[in-house]
Structures are given as C-alpha cells and as structure tokens.
N, C-alpha and C positions, 0 to 999 in steps of 0.2 A: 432059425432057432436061436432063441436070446440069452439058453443055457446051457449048463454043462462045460467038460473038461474042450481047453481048443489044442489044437494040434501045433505044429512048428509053423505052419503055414497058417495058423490061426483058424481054421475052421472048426467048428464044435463036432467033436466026438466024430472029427473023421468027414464029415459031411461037406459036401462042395456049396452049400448054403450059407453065407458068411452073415454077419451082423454089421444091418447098413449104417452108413455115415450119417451123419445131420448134410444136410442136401449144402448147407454154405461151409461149411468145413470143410465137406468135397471140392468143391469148387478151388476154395481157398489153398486147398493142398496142391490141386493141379497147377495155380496159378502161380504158386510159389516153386514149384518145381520146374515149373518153363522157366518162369524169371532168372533162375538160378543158370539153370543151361543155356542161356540167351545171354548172361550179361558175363557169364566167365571167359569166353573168348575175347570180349571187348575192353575189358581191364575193370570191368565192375564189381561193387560188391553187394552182394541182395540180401536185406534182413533178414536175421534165421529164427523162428520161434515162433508159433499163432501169438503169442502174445506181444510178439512185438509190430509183427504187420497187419494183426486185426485177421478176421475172419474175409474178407472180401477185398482186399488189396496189398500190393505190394510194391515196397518203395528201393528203391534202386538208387546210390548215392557213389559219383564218381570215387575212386580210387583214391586220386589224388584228393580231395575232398573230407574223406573219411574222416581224416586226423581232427578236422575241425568241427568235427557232429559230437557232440553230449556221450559222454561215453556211457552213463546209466541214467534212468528215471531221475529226476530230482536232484543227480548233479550239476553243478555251474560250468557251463559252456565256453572255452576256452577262451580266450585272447584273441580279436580280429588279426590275420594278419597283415603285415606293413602292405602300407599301398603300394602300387608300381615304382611309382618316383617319390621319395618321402626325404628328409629330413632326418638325421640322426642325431644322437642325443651332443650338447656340446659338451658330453664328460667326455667324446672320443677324442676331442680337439683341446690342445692342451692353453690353446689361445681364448677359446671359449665361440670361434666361430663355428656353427653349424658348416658339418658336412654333408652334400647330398650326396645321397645314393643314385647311384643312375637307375636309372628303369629298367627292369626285367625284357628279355627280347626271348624269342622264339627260336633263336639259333639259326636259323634259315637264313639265303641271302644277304646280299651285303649292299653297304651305301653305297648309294649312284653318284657317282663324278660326275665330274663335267663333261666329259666326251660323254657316259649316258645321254644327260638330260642333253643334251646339243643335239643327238640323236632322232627325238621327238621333235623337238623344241624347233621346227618350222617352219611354222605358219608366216605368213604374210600378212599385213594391214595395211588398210588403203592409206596412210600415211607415211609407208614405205619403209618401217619397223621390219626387219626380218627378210629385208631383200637381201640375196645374197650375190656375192660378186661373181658377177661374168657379163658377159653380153651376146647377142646373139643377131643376124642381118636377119631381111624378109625374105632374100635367097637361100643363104643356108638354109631356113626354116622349110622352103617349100619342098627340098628334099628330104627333111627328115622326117614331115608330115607325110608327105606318099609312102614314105618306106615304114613308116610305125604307126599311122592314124588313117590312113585314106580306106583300108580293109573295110572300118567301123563308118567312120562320118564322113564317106564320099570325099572324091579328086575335089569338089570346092566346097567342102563342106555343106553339104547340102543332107546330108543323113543316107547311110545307106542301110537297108531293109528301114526297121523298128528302131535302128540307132540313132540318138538325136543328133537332128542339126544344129549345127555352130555357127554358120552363115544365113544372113536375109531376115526377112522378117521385118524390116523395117517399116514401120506404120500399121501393123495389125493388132498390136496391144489390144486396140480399144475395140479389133472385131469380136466374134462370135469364137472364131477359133483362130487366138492368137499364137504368133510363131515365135517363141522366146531362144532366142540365139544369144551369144557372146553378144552383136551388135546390136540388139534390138531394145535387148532386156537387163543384161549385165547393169548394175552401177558402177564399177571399178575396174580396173587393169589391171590392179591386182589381184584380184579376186580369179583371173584368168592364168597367173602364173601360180599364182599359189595351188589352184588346183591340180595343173599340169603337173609341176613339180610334186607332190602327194601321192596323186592318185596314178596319174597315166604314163605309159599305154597301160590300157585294159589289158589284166592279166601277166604285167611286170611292171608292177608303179616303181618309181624311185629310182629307174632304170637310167635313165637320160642325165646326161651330165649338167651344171648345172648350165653351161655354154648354148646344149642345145635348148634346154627350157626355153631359155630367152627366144632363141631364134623359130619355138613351134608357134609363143608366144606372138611374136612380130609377123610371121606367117598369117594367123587366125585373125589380128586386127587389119592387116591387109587386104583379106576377104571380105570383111566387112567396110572395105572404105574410110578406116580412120586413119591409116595413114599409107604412105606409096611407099611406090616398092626400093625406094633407097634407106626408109627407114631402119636405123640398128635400133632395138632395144636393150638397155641397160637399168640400173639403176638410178641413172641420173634422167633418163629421158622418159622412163616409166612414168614417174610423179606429173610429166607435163602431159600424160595421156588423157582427153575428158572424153567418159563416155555419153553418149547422147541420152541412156533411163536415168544419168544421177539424177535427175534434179526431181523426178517421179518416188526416191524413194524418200521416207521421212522418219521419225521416230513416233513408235506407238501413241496414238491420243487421244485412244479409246478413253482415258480417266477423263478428261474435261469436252471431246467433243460428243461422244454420247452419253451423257451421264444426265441427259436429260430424258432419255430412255428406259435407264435405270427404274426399278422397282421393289420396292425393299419387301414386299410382300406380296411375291407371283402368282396369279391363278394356276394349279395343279389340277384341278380337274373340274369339270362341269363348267368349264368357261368360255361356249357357246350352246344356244340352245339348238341347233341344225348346222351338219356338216353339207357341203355340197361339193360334189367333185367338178373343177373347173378347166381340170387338163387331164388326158391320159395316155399313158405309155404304149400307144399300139404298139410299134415296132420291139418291144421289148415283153408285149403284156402281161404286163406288171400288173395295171391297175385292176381290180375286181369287177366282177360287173355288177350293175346294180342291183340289189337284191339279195347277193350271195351272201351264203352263210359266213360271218365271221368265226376264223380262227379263235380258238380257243388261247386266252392270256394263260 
C-alpha cells in the first residue's frame, strides 16, 4: 500500500505491508550498517549519511587518520603531516642551525647491544672470520660424537636409518648416485664447524661448548682421512685444512659461459611440429600411454 496514515512502526493504516525501498538503497543501508558494526570494535570510523558514502559503498577511514580527511565538501584539506625524520624550522635554534627531529618509533622493544648482535652474529667463513677461541683433539671428539651424534649418523659416520652420512664417499661425485659427505663434497672446514656449532645436535643446537665444537669437528675430518688421530683443531690449524671438492667449486658463470645459449625471444608455443615419447617412467608409471586422453589444462 503506497498510502495513507503510517503507524509508529511505519506501516500504513496498521497493515503489515510496508512500502519498499529502492532495491540499492537497501543494499546501501545494510552495507553501511554492517560497516558501522564491523569497524567500531577496531578503532574505525565509517561515513554516516547516503550522501556521503553514495548509494553502493562505503568508506572506512582509520581513526587515527581522520584528523586529516577534508572535513566538508569543497573545503581545503589540511596540512601534510611532518615526515618521520624531518628537519625543524631554524627559528627554534637560536644560532640558525637546523634541528632534527628524531623519528617517530612504535614504542615497542628496544636497541640491540652488542651482546645481542654477538648472539646471532656466528657464522664462520672459509677465511677464518668468525672462528671463535677454543680447540678441540680427534679423541676428545670421538667421545663426544658417540654420546651426542652417533644415535643420527652412525658409530663412523656412515648415516643411520634415513640420517645423512658424514663419512666416505669418496670418488662418487661423478657416479649416478653420488655420496656427498663432509669428505667427499664439502669445499671448507669451515663450513663443517660453522655448522656444528649453529645447528647440532639435532634437536639442541648451540648446545656444545665451543671446546667441544672443535673436537666433533677434528673427529668428522678424521673419518674422512684428512687428518690422523693426533690432530687438535683450533683456529690456527683450521685455515691449514684443504678439503679435497675445493677446487670443484667455482663462482657462478652462467652470464658469460652460456650466453651463447641465450635467447632474447623464446619459442612458447607450437615450437615442435611432433612430440615423441623417448623414455618412460615404468616403475613409477608416470608416463601415459599412447593414445590416452589428455588431461584437461
């Protein structure tokens, strides 16, 4: 009914028949009613008025924020506020140098000293940066590998279950299924303390003092034959360590030795006229058989 007197509840002359909305005004009112209930918990403020968020959306403008949105139509929009780190005017400075403002911070946590960063700060380089002081025999080591490492990588390192080995390997590189051990594969000796130290034992890194590091260390190259069993390792004896892969690894030379390979404009598609399958995955079958329906892209 589109007339007559409406009631308190707005229905005409009593009747539960009401007089409908324009179907985006409806909308628009629901949307703006959730917006509203959705953004007051979170510290938001949601435009109030169809005419200020339009019939079909509604704009949601942080709190802190506010202050700097146009307060009506056609008025001029406040003053940027100062950046993080700015510069203030030299009237505050009576000598006429510019003073900085410090930067705005977040309140939270605080600067990292030195014992922090020492904390992380590590690492080993094969140029013997970052070795830290202690030393450690091939005997000590071999007890403190049975007692914290033999569980995982075998009494001579040899891998126990699925655990990798550390030991052997020597000359398989170039097979089919090569054995990449500390002595096989490694380039550095220090790349073998650094890790010890970091990460192991599995399941309590950082655990080992740094005494024993050295001596799991001197242990592991033992096994592999680089050095006998009167060997200590330290910092000074480390650097005389050559492993047998250095000289295998290089630096990247992809830019000048294939860049004859290179293509500045790749075939992407239709860039054989006939595939033909030359190998196939029995043991896995994988490969499709001939004929079969291709999956759908």
């Amino acid at each position: 009914m589109m007339g007559g007197d409406r009631g308190a509840n707005g229905h005409a002359g009593g009747s539960r028949r009401t007089r409908p909305w324009p179907r985006a005004l409806g909308r628009s009112v629901a949307r703006r009613t959730l917006a509203l209930a959705f953004a007051a918990p979170f510290g938001f403020a949601a435009c109030t008025g169809l005419a200020g968020c339009g019939f079909s959306m509604i704009s949601m403008i942080p709190l802190a924020s506010a202050q700097h949105a146009p307060a009506a139509s056609g008025a001029a929009p406040p003053a940027a506020p100062p950046a993080a780190s700015s510069v203030a005017s030299s009237a505050d400075d009576p000598a006429g140098a510019p003073a900085v403002v410090p930067p705005r911070r977040f309140g939270i946590g605080r600067q990292a000293d030195a014992v922090d960063i020492a904390g992380w700060d590590i690492d080993v380089r094969p140029d013997g940066h970052g070795l830290p002081h202690g030393r450690g025999s091939v005997k000590e080591g071999e007890a403190i590998y049975e007692r914290r490492c033999a569980a995982c990588h075998g009494e001579f390192g040899e891998g126990a279950g699925r655990w990798p080995a550390l030991a052997g390997g020597s000359g398989t590189l170039a097979a089919d299924r090569p054995v990449k051990t500390v002595g096989s594969f490694w380039p550095y000796a220090s790349t073998l303390l650094d890790y010890i130290r970091r990460a192991q034992p599995f399941g309590a890194p950082q655990s080992l003092r740094d005494d024993e590091v050295y001596a799991v260390a001197a242990y592991l190259l033992f096994l592999n034959d680089l050095v006998d069993e009167n060997f200590v390792l330290s910092r000074e004896t480390l650097r005389n360590v050559r492993m047998p892969n250095a000289a295998r690894f290089y630096d990247d030379d992809r830019e000048s030795a294939e860049r004859a390979f290179w293509n500045a404009n790749p075939c992407m598609s239709g860039c054989k006229d006939s595939v033909t399958v030359i190998g196939r995955a029995r043991a896995l079958d994988a490969t499709p058989p001939d004929g079969a329906p291709r999956a759908a892209d």
